[in-house]
C-alpha positions in Angstrom: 1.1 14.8 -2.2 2.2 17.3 -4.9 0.6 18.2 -7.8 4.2 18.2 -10.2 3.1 17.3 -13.6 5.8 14.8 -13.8 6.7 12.0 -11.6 5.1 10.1 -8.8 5.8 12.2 -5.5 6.8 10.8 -2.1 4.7 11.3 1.3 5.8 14.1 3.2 5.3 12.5 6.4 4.2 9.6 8.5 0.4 10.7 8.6 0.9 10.2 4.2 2.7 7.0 4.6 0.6 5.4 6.6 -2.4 6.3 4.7 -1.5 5.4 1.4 -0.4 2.1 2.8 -4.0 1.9 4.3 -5.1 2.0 0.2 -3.2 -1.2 -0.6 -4.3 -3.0 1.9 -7.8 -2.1 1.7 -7.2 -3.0 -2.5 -5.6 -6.4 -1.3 -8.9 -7.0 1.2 -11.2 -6.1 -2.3 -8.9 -8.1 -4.0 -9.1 -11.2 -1.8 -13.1 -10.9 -1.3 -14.1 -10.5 -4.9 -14.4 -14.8 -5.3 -12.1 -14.5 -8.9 -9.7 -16.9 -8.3 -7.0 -15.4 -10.3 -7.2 -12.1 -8.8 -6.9 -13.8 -5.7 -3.9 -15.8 -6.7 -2.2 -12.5 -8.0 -2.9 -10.1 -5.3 -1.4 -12.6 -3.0 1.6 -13.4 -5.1 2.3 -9.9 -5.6 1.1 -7.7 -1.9 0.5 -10.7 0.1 3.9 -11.5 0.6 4.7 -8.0 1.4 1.6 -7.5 3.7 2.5 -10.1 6.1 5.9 -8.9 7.3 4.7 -5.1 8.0 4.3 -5.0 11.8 2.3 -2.8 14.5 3.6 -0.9 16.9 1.9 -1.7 20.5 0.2 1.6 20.1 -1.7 0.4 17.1 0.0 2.4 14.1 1.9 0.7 11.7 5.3 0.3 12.1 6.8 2.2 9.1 10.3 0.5 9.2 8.5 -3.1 8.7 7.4 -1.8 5.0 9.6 -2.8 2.8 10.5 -1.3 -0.6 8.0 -3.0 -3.1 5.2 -2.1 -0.9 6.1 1.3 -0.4 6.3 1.9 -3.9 2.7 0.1 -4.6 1.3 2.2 -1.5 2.6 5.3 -3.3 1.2 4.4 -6.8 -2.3 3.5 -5.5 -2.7 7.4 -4.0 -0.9 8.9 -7.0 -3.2 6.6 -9.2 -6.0 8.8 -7.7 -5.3 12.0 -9.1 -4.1 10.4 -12.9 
């Protein structure tokens, strides 16, 4: 991903997509685990909902075209949130 000084850049490829959607989920899971209730009840108002229709492809990778648009853009922001 980039290094522009402005803007929030968009994986290059499949290998980037699926990895940065690999981030949200693993924050959902921290999320989910941590016992405060109303991190729980946010994460699964706001990813939850968008977790459970992304699908897997019988090979095991995740099916790209199941991720819709507002987890896309959260997948993006948590690798972008990396470098800021």
């Amino acid at each position: 991903m980039g290094n522009k000084k402005y803007g929030m850049p968009a994986p290059k490829n499949r290998y980037e997509m699926e990895h940065n959607f690999y981030l949200a989920l693993e924050d959902f899971n921290k999320k989910i685990g941590s016992g405060d209730v109303g991190l729980m009840q946010n994460a699964l108002w706001a990813t939850g909902r968008h977790i459970k229709n992304v699908r897997m492809t019988p090979n095991g990778r995740v099916d790209v075209g199941t991720i819709n648009e507002m987890m896309r853009l959260q997948s993006n922001m948590m690798e972008w949130m990396k470098y800021r």
